[in-house]
N, C-alpha and C positions, 0 to 999 in steps of 0.2 A: 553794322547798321541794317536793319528792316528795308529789305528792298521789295518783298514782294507779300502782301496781309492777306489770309485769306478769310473772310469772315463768314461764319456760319452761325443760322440760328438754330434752335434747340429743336427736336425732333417732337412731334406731338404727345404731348403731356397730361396726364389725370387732371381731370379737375377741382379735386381737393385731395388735402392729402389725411391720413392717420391724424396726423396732430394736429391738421387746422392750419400748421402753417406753410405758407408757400414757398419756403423754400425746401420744404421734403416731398412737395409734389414731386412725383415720378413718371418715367414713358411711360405708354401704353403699353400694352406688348405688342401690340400693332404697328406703333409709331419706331420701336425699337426694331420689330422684326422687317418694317419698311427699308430703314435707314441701315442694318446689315446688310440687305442684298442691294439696297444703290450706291453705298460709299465708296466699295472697291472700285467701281468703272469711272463716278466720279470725281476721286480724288487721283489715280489713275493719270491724269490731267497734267497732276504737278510732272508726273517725268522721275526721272531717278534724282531725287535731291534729298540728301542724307543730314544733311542741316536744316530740319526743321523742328520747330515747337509746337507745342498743340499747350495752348492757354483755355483755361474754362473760367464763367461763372461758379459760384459755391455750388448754386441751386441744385439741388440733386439730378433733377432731369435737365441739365445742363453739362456734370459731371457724366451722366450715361450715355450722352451724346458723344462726348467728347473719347468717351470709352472707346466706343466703336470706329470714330476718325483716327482713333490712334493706333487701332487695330490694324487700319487701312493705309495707314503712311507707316509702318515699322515701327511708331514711336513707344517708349512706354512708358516714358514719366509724363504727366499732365500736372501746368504751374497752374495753381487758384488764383485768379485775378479779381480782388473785391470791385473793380472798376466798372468791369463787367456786368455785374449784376446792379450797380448802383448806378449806372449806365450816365457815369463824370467821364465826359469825354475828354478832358484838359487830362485827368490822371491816366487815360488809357492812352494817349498820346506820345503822355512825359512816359512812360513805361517803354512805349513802343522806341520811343529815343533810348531809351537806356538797354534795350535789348543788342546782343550780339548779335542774334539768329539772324540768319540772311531769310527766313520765311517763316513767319507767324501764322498759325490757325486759331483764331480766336472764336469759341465758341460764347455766344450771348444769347440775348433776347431781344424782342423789339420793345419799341420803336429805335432803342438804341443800335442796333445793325445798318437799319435803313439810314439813318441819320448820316453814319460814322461812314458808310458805303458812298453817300452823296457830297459826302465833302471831301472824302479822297479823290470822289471817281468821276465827281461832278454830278452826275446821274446814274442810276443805277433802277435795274426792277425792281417792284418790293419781296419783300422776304417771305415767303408763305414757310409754315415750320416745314424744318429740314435743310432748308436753299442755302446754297454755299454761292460765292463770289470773290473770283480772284483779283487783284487790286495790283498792279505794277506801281512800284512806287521807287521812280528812279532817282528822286531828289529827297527820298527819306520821307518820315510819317509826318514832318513840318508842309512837303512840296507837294506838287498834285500831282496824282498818278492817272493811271488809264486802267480801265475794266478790260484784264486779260478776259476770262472768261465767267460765266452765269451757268448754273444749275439750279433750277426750282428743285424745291423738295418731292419725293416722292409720294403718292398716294397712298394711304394708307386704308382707305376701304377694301383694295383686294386682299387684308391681310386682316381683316375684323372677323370676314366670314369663315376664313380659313382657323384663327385663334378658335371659334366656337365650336367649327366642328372638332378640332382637335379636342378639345375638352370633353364634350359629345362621348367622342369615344372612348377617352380613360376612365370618361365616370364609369361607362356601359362595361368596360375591361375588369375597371374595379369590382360593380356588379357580381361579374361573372365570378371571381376569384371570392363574392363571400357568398353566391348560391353553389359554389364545389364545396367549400368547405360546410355549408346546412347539411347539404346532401350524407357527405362522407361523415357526418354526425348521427342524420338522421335516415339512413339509406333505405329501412321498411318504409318512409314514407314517404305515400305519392305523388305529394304537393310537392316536397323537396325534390323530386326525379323532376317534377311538371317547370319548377320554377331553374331548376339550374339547363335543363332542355332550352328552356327558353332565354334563358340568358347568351347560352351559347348562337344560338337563332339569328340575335339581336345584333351580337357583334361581327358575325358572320355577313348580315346582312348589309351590314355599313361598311364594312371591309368591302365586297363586291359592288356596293355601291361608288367605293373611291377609289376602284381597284385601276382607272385610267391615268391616278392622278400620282396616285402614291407607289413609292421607288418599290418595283418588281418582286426580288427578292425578300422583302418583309413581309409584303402584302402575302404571298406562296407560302412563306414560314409559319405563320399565324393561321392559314386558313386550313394547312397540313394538320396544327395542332386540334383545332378547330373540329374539323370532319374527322377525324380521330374518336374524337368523345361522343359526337353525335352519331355516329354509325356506330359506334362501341354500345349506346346505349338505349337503342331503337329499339330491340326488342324487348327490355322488359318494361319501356312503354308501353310496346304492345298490347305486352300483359297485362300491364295496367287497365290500360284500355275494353280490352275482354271481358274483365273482370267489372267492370263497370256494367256492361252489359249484361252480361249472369246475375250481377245483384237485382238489375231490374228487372229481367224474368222469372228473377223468385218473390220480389216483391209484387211484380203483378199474378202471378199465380201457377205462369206458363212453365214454372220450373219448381217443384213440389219444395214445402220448408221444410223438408229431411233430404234433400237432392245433396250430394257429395261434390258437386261442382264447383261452389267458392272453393273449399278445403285442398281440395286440388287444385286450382288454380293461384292459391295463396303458396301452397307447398313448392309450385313449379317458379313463383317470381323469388320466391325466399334462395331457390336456387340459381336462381339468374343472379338476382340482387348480389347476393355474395360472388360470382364469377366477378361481377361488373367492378367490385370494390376493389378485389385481390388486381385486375389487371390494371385499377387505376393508381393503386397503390406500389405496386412494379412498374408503371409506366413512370412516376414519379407525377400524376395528371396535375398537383395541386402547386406543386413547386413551376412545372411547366407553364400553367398559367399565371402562378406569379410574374414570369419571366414575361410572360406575354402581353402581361399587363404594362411593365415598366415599357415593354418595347413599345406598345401604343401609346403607353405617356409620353414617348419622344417619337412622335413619327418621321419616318423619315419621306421625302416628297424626290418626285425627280426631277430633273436640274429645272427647267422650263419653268415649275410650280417653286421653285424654292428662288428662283431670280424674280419671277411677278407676281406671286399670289395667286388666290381665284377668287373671282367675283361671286354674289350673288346670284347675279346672272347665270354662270358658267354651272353651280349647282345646280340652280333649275332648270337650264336648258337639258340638263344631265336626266333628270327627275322627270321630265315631261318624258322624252325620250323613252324613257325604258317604262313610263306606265302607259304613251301611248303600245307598246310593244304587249304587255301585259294585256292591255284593253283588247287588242286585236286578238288576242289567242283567248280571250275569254268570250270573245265574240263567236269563234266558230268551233268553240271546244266541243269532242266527241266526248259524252259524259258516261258514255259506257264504254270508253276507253278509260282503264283502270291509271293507266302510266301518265297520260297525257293530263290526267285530272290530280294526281297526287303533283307532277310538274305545276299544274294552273293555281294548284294550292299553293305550293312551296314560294315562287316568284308574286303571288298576291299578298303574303305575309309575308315577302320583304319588304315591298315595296309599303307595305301597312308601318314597318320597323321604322323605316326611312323616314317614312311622314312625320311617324310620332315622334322619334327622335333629332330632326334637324328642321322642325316646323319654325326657331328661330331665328334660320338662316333662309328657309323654301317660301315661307312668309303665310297669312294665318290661309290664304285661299287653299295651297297643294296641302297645309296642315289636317284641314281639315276631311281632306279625302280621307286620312286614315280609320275616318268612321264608317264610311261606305266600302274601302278596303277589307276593314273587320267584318262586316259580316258578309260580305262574299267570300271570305275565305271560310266563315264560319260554318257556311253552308257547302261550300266543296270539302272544307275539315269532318263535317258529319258523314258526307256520300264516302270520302276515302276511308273513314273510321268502322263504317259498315263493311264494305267491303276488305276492309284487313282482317275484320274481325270473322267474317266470314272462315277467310283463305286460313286463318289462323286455329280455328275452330276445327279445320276440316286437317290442318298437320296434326293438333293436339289426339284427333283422335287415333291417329295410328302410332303415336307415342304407349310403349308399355305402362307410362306412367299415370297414363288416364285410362287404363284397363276397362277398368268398371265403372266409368261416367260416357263412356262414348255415346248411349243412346240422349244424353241429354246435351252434349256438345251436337249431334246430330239436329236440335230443337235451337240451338244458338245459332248453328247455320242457316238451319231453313230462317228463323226469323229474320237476322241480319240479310238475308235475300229479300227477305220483303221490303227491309227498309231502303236498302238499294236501289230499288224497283220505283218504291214510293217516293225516294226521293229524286230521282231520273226521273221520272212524269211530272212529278210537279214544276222541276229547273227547267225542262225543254215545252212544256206548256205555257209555264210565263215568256221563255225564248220568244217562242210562235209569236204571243199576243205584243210585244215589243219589237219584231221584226219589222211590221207594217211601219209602224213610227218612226224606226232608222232609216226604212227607206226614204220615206216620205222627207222626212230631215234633209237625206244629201239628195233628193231633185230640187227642195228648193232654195238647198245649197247650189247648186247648178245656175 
C-alpha cells in the first residue's frame, strides 16, 4: 500500500512544440538545467528508501521531468500513468490503491497536482513548475494524509542567461574552427590571417570574460591553445600590416613606382606565411581547435555556478566592472608609452567583443557601447599600427634580405614617425579639451 505520494509538477516547458501538439512540448533547457541542480538536495528529503516509484504523465516534458527525479532517487524504470495527464483523479486514486510501492512520485501537471495535493493534504501551496510535495498518507490514497514536506520549484532565470552565453561561445568556437580552416586554405591571403586573428580574439576574449565563473582548468586549456596561434601569428600580421603602409606611400608618391619595397615585403610574408602553416600543421592547430571547439560546446562551470546558475545581473555586474577598469586606464593613458597603449587597445577590444557578442544577455544599453568601444580602439589600433610599423621598418632594414631597399624602409620609418606624432597630438589635445568637463562632472557630482 502507498503510504507516502510525492507529487511533482513538470519542470518548465516550451511553449509549442514541432508538431503543434502538446503533448511533444518539451523542457527548456533552462527549466531542465534548473531542475538537475535542485532535485539531488530535494529529493534528498526522502532519506534512503529503495522502494520507490517514480510514475509520469505521457507528455514529454513530463517524462524529462521525471527523467531527472529518477536520476535523483536511484530509480530507473519510470511507469506512464494516462491518469496523469488526463488529470481523472478517481483513476489516479484507484491506481494508487492497486500500487504495492510503499512511496510513489507522481510527476503531473496542474491544476491537477494542486487539486490531488489538497485533498490528501487538506491544504497545500500551489505548485509553480518544478515544486514537489510530500504527502504521508497513513491510512492509504482513500484516507487523509499530512503534508510531510514542500519544495517550490527552482528558478529558472539564472539558467536562461547562463544557456545563451553558452551558446555565444560554441557559435564564436565554431567560428574559429572555419576561419583556421579559410586561412589554411587560403594562407597568401590577408583577409583570411585578418579574419581567423580575429576570430581567435573573440573567443579569447569571452573566455577572460567568464574566466571567474567557469571551472579553472578548461578556461587555462583553451586559452594555452588560444595564445598559441596568436603569438604564432603576430608577426606576419605585422607584415601585413607594413605592407599596407608601403602600398600607400607608393600610391601617394613618397615611394617611387619602380621602388623594390612591396616585392620584398611580399617575398619576406611568403616566408613567414609558410613558417606559420608548416608549424600549424605539426602543431596539429586545426584538429586542436576542433577539440576546443567541442570543449566549449560543453562547458564546464565551477561547482557554485553549476548548483545556481548566474543571473543577468551577475553578468553585468561583471561587464560594468572590468569596462569601468578599462575606462579608468584610458583615462590617464601615457600615449607615448608604446606598451601601455598596445595594452589599452588589447582590453578596449575585448571588452568591444564582450559587448557585441553577449549584448543579449548585457541587454541593449552595455550593447551598445561596443560602438563607442570600436572606435576607441580603432584609434589606439592606428597609433599602435604606426608605431610597430615603424619599429618593424627599422628591424627590416638590417635584415640581408632587404639589402637594397633599406633607404626606402628608411622613408617608411620616418613617415610612420610622423603618423605617430600626429596621432599623439590630436588624442591628447582632444584629452585636454575633455578634461575641464570631467572635472566639472565629478564636483557636481559632489
Amino acid at each position: 500500500m502507498v503510504k507516502m505520494l510525492v507529487l511533482v509538477r513538470h519542470g518548465a516547458p516550451e511553449a509549442t512544440s514541432p508538431t503543434g501538439s502538446d503533448l511533444d512540448r518539451r523542457l527548456t533547457d533552462s527549466g531542465a538545467r534548473s531542475l538537475r541542480a535542485a532535485y539531488p538536495r530535494t529529493f534528498a528529503l526522502l532519506g534512503d528508501n529503495p522502494s520507490v516509484s517514480v510514475w509520469s504523465s505521457p507528455a514529454v516534458r513530463a517524462l524529462e521531468t521525471a527523467d531527472v527525479v529518477a536520476a535523483a532517487v536511484g530509480v530507473e524504470d519510470i511507469e506512464v500513468r494516462q491518469s496523469l495527464y488526463a488529470q481523472d483523479g478517481a483513476a489516479f486514486i484507484a491506481e494508487l490503491e492497486a500500487s504495492d510501492a510503499p512511496c510513489v512520485i507522481a510527476v503531473g501537471h496542474a491544476p491537477f497536482v494542486d487539486t490531488m495535493a489538497a485533498r490528501l493534504a487538506g491544504s497545500c501551496p500551489s505548485f509553480g513548475k518544478g515544486t514537489v510535495a510530500a504527502i504521508d498518507l497513513p491510512e492509504g490514497p482513500s484516507g487523509c494524509g499530512n503534508l510531510r514536506w514542500y519544495v517550490a520549484g527552482p528558478e529558472c532565470a539564472s539558467w536562461e542567461e547562463l544557456a545563451i552565453v553558452e551558446r555565444v561561445l560554441a557559435e564564436s568556437a565554431d567560428d574559429l574552427v572555419g576561419c583556421t580552416k579559410a586561412f589554411l586554405k587560403s594562407p597568401d591571403e590577408p583577409s583570411a590571417l585578418l579574419e581567423f586573428r580575429v576570430a581567435i580574439r573573440r573567443v579569447r576574449s569571452l573566455l577572460q570574460f567568464l574566466e571567474p565563473w567557469q571551472a579553472k582548468k578548461q578556461n587555462r586549456r583553451c586559452e594555452h591553445i588560444l595564445k598559441e596561434l596568436q603569438v604564432a601569428s603576430a608577426h606576419l600580421r605585422a607584415l601585413d600590416i607594413l605592407s599596407e603602409a608601403v602600398d600607400g606611400l607608393v600610391e601617394s608618391g613618397e615611394l617611387g613606382e619602380n621602388c623594390l619595397l612591396p616585392m620584398a615585403c611580399a617575398k619576406e610574408r611568403a616566408l613567414e606565411c609558410s613558417s606559420l602553416v608548416t608549424l600549424m600543421h605539426k602543431r596539429h592547430a586545426a584538429k586542436d581547435l576542433k577539440r576546443l571547439a567541442r570543449d566549449l560546446g560543453c562547458l564546464s562551470w565551477k561547482s557554485k555556478v553549476a548548483e545556481r546558475g548566474l543571473t543577468a545581473e551577475d553578468f553585468r555586474a561583471r561587464f560594468d566592472a572590468e569596462f569601468n577598469e578599462v575606462d579608468e586606464d584610458l583615462f590617464g593613458l601615457d600615449l607615448r608609452d608604446g606598451d601601455a597603449v598596445y595594452v589599452a587597445r588589447r582590453d578596449t577590444k575585448e571588452m568591444r567583443y564582450v559587448a557585441e557578442r553577449l549584448g543579449e544577455v548585457l541587454g541593449p544599453e552595455r550593447a551598445q557601447m561596443s560602438e563607442a568601444l570600436d572606435e576607441i580602439q580603432r584609434e589606439l589600433g592606428a597609433l599602435s599600427d604606426a608605431r610597430s610599423n615603424k619599429q618593424l621598418a627599422e628591424e627590416c632594414a638590417k635584415s640581408p634580405r632587404f639589402r637594397g631597399v633599406r633607404a626606402d624602409l628608411g622613408v617608411v620609418a620616418r613617415d610612420q614617425a610622423e603618423v605617430v606624432s600626429a596621432i599623439t597630438s590630436g588624442m591628447e589635445r582632444r584629452e585636454a579639451d575633455a578634461r575641464p568637463a570631467r572635472t566639472t562632472d565629478a564636483e557636481d557630482e559632489e
